[in-house]
C-alpha positions as CSV (number, residue, x, y, z in Angstrom):
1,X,-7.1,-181.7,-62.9
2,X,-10.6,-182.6,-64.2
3,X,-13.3,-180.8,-64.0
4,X,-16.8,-181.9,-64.2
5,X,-19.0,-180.4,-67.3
6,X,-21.6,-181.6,-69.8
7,X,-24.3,-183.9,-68.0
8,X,-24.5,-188.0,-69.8
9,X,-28.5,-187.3,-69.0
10,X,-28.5,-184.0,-71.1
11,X,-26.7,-185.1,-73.8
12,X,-28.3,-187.7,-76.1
13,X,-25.8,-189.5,-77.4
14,X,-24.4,-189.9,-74.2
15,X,-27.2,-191.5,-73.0
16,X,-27.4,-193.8,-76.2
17,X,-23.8,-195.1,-75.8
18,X,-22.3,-195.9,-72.2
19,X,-18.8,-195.4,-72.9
20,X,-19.6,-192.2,-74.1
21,X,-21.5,-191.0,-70.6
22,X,-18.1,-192.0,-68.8
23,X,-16.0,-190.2,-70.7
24,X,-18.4,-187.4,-71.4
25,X,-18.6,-186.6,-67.6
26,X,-15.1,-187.2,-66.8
27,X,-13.1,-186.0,-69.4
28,X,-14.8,-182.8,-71.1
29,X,-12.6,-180.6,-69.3
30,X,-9.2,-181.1,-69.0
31,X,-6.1,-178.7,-67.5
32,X,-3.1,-178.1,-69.3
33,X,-0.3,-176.0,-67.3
34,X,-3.1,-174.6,-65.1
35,X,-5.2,-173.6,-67.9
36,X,-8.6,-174.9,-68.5
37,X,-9.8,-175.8,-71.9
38,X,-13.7,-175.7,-73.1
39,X,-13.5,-179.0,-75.6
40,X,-17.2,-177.9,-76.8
41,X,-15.8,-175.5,-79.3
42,X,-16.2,-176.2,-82.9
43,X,-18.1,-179.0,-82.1
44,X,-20.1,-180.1,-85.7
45,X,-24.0,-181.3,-85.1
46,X,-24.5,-184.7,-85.5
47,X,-27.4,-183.7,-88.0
48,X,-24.5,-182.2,-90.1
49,X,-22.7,-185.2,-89.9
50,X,-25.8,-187.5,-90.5
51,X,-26.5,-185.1,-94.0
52,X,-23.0,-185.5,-95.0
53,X,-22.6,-188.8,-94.8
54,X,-26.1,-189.4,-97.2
55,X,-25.1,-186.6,-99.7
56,X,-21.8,-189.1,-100.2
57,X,-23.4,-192.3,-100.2
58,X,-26.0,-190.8,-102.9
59,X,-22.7,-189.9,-104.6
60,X,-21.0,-192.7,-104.5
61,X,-24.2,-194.7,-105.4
62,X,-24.4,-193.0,-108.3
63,X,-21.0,-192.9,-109.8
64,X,-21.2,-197.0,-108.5
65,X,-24.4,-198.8,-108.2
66,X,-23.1,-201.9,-106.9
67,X,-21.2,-200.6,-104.0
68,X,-21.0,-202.7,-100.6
69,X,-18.6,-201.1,-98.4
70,X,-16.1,-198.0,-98.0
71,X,-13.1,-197.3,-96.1
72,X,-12.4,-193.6,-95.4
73,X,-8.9,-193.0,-93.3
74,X,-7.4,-189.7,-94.4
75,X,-8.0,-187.4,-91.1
76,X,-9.5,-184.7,-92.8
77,X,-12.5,-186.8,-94.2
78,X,-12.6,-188.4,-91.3
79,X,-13.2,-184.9,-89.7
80,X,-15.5,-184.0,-92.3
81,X,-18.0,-187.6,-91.7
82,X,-17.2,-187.8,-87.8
83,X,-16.5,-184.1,-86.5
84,X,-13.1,-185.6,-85.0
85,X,-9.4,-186.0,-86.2
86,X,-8.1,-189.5,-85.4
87,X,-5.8,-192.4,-86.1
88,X,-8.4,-194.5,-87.3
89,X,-10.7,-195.9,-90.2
90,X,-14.4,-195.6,-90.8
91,X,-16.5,-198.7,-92.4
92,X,-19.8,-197.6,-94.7
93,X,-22.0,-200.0,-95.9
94,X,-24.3,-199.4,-98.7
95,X,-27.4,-201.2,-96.8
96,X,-25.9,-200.6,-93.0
97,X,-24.7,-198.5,-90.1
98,X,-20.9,-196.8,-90.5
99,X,-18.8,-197.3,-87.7
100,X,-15.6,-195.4,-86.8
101,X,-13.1,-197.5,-85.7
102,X,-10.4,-195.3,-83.2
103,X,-6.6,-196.4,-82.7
104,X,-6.1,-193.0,-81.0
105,X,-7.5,-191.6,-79.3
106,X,-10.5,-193.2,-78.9
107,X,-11.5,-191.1,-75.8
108,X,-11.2,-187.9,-77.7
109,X,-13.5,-189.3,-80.2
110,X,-16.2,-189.7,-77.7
111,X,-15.7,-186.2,-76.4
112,X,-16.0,-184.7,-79.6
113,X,-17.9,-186.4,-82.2
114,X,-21.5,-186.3,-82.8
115,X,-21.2,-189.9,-85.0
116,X,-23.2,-192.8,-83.4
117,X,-21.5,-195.7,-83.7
118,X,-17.4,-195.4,-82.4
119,X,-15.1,-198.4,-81.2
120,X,-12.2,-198.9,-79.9
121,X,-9.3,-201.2,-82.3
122,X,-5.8,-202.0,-81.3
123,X,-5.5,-203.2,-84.8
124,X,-7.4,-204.4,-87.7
125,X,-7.9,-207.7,-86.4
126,X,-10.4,-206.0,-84.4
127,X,-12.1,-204.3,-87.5
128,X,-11.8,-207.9,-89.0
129,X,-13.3,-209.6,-85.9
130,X,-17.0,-207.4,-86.3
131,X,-17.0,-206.8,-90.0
132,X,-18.6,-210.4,-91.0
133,X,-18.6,-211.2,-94.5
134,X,-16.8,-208.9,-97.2
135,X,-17.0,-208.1,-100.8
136,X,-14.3,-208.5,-103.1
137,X,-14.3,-204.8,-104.0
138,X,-13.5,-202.0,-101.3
139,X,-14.1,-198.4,-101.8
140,X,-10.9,-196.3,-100.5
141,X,-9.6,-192.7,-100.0
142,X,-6.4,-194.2,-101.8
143,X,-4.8,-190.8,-101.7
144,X,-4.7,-190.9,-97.9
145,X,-3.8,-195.0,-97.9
146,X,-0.1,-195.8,-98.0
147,X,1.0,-199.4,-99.1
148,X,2.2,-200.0,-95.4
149,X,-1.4,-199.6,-94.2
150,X,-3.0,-201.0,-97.2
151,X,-0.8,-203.9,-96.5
152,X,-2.0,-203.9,-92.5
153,X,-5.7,-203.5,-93.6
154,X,-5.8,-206.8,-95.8
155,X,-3.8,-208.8,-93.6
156,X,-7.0,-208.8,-92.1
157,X,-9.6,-207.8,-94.1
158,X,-8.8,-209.6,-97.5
159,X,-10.3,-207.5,-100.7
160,X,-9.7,-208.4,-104.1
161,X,-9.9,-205.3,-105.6
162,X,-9.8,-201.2,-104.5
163,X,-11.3,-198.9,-106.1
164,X,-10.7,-194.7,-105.5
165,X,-13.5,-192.6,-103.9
166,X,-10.9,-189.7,-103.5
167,X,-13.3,-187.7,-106.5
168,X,-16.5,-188.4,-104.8
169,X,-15.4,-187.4,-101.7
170,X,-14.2,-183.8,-102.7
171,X,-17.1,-183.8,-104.6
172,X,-19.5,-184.3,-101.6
173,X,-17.4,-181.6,-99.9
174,X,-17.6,-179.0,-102.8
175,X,-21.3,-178.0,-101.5
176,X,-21.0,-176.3,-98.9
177,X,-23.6,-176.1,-96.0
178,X,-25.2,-173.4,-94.0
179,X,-23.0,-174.8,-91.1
180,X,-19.5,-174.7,-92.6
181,X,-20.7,-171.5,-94.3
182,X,-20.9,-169.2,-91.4
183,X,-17.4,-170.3,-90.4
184,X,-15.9,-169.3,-93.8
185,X,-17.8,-165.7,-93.5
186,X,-15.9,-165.5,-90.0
187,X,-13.0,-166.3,-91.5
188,X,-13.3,-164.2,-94.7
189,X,-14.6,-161.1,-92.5
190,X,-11.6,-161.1,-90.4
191,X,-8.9,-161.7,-92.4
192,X,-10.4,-158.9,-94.6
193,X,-10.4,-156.4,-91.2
194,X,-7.1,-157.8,-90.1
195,X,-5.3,-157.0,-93.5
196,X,-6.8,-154.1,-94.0
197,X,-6.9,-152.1,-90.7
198,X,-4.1,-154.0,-88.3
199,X,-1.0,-155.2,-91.1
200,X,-0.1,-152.2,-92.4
201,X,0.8,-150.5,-88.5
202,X,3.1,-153.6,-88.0
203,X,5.1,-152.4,-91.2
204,X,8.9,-150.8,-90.2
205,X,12.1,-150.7,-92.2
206,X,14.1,-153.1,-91.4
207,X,11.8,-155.3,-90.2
208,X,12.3,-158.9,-91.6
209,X,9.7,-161.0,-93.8
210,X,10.2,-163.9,-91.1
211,X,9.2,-161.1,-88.5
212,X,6.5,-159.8,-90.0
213,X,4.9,-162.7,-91.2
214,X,5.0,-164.5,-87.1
215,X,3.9,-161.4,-86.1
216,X,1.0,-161.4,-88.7
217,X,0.4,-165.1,-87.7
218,X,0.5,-164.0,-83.6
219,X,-2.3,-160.9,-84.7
220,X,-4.2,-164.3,-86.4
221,X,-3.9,-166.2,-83.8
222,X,-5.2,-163.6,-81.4
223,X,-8.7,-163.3,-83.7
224,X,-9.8,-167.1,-84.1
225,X,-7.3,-168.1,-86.5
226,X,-6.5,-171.9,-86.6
227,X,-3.1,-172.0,-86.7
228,X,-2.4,-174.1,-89.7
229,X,-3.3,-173.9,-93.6
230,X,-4.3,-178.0,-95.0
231,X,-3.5,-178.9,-97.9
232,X,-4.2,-181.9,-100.0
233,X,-1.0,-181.3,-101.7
234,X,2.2,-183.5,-100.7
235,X,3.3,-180.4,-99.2
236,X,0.0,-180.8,-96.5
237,X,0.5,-177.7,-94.2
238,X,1.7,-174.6,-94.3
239,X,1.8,-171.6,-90.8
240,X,0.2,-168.8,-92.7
241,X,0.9,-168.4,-96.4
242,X,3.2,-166.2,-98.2
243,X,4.5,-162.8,-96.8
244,X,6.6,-161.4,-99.5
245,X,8.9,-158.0,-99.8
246,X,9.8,-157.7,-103.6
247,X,11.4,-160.2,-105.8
248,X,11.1,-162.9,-103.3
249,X,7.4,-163.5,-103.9
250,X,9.0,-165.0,-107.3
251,X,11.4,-167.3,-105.2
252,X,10.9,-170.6,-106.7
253,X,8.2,-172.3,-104.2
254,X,7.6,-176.2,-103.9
255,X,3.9,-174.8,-103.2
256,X,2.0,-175.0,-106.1
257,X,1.1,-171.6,-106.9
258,X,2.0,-168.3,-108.5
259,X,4.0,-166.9,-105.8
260,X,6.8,-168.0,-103.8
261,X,8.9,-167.7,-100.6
262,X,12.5,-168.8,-99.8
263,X,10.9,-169.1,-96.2
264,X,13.4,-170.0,-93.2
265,X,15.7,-172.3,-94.8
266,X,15.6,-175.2,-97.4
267,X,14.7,-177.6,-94.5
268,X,12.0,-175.4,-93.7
269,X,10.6,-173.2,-96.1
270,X,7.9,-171.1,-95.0
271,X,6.7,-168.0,-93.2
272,X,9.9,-165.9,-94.8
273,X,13.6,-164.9,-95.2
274,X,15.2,-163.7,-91.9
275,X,17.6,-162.2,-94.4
276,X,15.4,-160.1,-96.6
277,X,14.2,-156.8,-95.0
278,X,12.0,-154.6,-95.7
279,X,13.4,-151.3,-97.5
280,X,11.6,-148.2,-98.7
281,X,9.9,-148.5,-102.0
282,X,9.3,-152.4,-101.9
283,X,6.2,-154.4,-102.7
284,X,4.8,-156.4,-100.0
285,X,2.9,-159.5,-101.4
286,X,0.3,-161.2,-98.4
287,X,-1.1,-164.1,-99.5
288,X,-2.5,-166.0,-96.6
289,X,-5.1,-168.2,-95.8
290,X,-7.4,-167.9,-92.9
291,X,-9.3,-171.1,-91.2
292,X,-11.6,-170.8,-88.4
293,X,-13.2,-174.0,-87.1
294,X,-11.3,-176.0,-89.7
295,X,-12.9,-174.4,-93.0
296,X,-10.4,-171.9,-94.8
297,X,-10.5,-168.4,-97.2
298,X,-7.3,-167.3,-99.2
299,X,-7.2,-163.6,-99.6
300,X,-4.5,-161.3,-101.3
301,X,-3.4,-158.2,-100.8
302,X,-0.4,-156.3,-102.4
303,X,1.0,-153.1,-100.7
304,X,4.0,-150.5,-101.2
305,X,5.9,-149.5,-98.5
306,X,5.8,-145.7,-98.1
307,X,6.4,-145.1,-102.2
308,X,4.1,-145.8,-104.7
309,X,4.8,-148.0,-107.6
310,X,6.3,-147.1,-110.9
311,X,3.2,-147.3,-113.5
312,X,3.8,-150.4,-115.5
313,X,3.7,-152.2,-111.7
314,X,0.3,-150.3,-111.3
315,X,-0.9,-151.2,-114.6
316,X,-0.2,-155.2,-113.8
317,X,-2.2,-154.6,-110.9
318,X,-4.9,-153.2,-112.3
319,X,-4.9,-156.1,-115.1
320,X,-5.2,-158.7,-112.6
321,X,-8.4,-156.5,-111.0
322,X,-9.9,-156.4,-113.8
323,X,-9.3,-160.4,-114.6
324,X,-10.7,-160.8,-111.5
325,X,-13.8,-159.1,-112.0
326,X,-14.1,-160.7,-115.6
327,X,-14.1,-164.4,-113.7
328,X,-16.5,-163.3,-111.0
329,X,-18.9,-162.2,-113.7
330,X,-19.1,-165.9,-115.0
331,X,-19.3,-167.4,-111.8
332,X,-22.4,-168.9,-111.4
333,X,-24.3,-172.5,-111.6
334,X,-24.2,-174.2,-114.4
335,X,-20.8,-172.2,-115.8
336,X,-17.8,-174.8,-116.6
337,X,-14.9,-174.2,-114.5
338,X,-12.4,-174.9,-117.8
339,X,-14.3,-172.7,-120.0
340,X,-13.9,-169.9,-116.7
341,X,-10.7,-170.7,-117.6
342,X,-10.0,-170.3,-121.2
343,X,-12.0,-166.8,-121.0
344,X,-10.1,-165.2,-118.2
345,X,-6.4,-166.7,-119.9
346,X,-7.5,-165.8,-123.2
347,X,-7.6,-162.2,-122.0
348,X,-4.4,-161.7,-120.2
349,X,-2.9,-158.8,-122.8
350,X,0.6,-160.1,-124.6
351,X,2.7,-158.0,-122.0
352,X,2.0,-160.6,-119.4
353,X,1.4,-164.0,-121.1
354,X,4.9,-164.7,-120.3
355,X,4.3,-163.6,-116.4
356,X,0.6,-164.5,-115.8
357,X,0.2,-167.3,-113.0
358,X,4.1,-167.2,-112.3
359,X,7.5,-165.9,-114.0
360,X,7.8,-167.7,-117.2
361,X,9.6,-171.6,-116.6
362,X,7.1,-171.8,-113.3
363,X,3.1,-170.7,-114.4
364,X,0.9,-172.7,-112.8
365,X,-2.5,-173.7,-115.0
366,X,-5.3,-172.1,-113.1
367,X,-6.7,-169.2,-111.7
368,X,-8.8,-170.4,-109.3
369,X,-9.3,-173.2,-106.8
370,X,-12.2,-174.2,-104.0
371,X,-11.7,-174.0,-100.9
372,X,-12.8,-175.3,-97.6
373,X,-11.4,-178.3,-95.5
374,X,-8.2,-177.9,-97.2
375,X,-7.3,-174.7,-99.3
376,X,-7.1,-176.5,-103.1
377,X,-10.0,-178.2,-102.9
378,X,-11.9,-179.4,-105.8
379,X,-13.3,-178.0,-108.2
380,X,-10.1,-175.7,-109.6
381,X,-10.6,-173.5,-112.6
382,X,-8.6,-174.6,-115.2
383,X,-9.0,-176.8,-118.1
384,X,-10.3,-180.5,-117.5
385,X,-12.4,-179.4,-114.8
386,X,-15.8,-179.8,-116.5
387,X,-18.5,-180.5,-114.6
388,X,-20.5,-177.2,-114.1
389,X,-20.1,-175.4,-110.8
390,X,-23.7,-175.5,-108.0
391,X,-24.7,-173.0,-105.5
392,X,-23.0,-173.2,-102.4
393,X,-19.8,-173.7,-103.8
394,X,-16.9,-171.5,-102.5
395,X,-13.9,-170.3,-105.2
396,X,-11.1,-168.5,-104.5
397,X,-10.1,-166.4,-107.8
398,X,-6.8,-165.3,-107.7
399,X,-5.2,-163.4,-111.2
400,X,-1.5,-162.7,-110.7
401,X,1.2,-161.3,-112.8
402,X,5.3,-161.8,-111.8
403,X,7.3,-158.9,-112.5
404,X,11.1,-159.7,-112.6
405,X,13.2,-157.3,-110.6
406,X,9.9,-155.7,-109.1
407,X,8.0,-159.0,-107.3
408,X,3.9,-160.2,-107.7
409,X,1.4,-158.7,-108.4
410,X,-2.3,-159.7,-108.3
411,X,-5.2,-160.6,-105.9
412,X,-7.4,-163.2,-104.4
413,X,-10.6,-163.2,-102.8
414,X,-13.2,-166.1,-102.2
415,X,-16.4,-166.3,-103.6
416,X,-19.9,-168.1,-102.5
417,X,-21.5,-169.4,-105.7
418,X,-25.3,-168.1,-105.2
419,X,-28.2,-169.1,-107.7
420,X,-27.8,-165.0,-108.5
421,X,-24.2,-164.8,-108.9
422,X,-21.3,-165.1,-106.9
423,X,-20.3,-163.1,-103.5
424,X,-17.2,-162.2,-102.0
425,X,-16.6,-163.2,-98.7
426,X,-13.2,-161.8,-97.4
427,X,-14.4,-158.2,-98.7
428,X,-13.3,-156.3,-101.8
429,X,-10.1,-156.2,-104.3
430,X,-8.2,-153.0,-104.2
431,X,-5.1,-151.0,-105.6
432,X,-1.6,-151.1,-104.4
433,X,-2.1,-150.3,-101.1
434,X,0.6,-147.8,-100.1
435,X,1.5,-148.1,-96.6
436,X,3.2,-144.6,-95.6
């Protein structure tokens, strides 16, 4: 069934671009099973694209001053410059127009970007047919490019040389704007309500961590959650997070963080055990992300189940609260992300060198990350990150001590980086949260 919706003559780029009008009228809602779906929502302004796409070409102009042309494919900086996920490959010229060239689906592209200039390909030779004369040099996201596809593109379009933009990129993204801004306080408010006042009801004996965390994902789901944490890591996407009961938060993880999960089965390993159940006395480690409109927020919270914890548990706890509080003090423009680091590691006390970040054989080298598009974006606080952090910035800061025998302890909150300090916004750190 289709159903008639946003008028060509009301929408501007519509108007501009033919193909767009068609599909625009046609197309912008469609039925699935009955059900009618509103594609407007989430829809990114094409002024947000527009500022976007000149906050990276200052970038990249200033990292290379003889640039000519670009080639962005990974789908999530395509998202971020077009407003649409694709198969598909945008041009940028230093002294021209960008295009986005779509594979698939080039109708959905119409519907839902905001980016002037879209076009149709079968296959590079059609990206090869318009693009007129080339440089030797191409700019690439070469963390996104296979060989295969780098192989496809200069079967047709012939470079010499290819050099990475991946830095420049994340770095364009790192600044956040009022736009993707509200979207991470959604995200941060609710997953702060969720955890706090809806989790700890859905807690019964018995009940298994790969129960608990599909039925914290389902309570997600219900408030605006988007259904999947991104990654830039091979690893790339994750349901929900980690939903630990006791020493499996220090089940060894192929996620590259503090905690881990033994998750379904080695072919799948998220979400949790449907072997380990929850008994009385255990810790229950949450560490999830929460997106909203694409743009993510990690949060932790530790709880006890209907005991509370023996005192040197407490006392971890209360270490990593207090680490966290020390990081957020220094969190500011202008402060160096590695020296963040050194400070905050420098303080761990002796008890927990050995267990800060991750049981010892499997610490991780940070203790805090950005966050946004994906959920370990750039810039990460740790050493050899040393350009100084800007306003609008968002960092999660997340202190955690493994216990052997006991599980993780710890917490994680993101930040906005103000010109007066930073803010939390998924709400505020807390003790062990005993769940009765």
């Amino acid at each position: 069934m289709i159903l008639p919706c946003r008028e060509a003559d009301s929408d501007p780029l519509a108007s501009a671009n033919p193909q767009r009008a068609a599909v625009t009228c046609a197309v912008h809602f469609i039925s699935t099973g009955g059900k009618v779906i509103n594609t407007e929502t989430g829809f990114v302004p094409g002024e947000e694209l527009s500022a976007r796409l000149a906050r990276f070409k200052a970038n990249l102009s200033a990292a290379h001053k003889g640039w000519e042309l670009c080639a962005i494919t990974g789908y999530v900086s395509l998202f971020y410059f077009t407003g649409t996920l694709c198969d598909g490959l945008m041009l940028l010229r230093r002294n021209g127009e960008s295009t986005l060239w779509v594979r698939k689906s080039y109708e959905r592209a119409l519907l839902e970007s905001a980016f002037t200039d879209i076009r149709p390909m079968k296959s590079f030779r059609d990206v090869a047919d318009s693009a007129g004369k080339l440089p030797k040099t191409i700019y690439l996201d070469t963390a996104c490019a296979t060989l295969e596809w780098y192989g496809m593109l200069t079967k047709y379009l012939p470079f010499s040389h290819v050099l990475p933009v991946d830095k420049i990129i994340l770095q364009t993204r790192a600044v956040k704007s009022e736009y993707e801004l509200e979207r991470m306080r959604t995200a941060g408010a609710t997953v702060d309500r969720l955890l706090r006042d809806e989790f700890p009801a859905m807690l019964r004996e018995g009940i298994s961590e790969a129960e608990l965390g599909s039925d914290l994902l389902s309570l997600y789901m219900k408030n605006g959650y988007q259904g999947i944490n991104r990654f830039s890591m091979r690893s790339g996407e994750m349901l929900l997070g980690h939903v630990a009961f006791g020493e499996s938060a220090l089940y060894p993880s192929v996620f590259d963080g503090a905690s881990g999960v033994a998750g379904l089965c080695p072919a799948v390993p998220v979400l949790g055990s449907n072997n380990r159940r929850l008994r009385e006395g255990d810790l229950i480690f949450v560490d999830t992300c929460f997106g909203y409109d694409g743009y993510q927020v990690d949060k932790t919270i530790v709880f006890s189940y209907k005991q509370e914890q023996p005192a040197h548990v407490v006392a971890a706890h209360r270490h990593c609260l207090g680490l966290e509080r020390q990081a957020v003090a220094i969190l500011r423009p202008g402060s160096v992300p590695s020296d963040i680091y050194i400070e905050v590691a420098g303080s761990v006390d002796l008890e927990h060198r050995d267990s800060f970040m991750g049981i010892s054989g499997r610490q991780v080298k940070f203790i805090g990350h950005s966050t946004g598009l994906y959920s370990d974006e750039t810039p990460v606080i740790a050493k050899g990150f040393d350009a100084p952090l800007e306003a609008g910035m968002t960092i999660a800061i997340e202190p955690k001590i493994g216990i052997e025998g006991v599980g993780m302890v710890g917490v994680e909150n993101t930040y906005l980086i103000t010109e007066d300090g930073a803010v939390c916004i998924t709400g505020s750190s807390s003790d062990i949260v005993v769940c009765r």
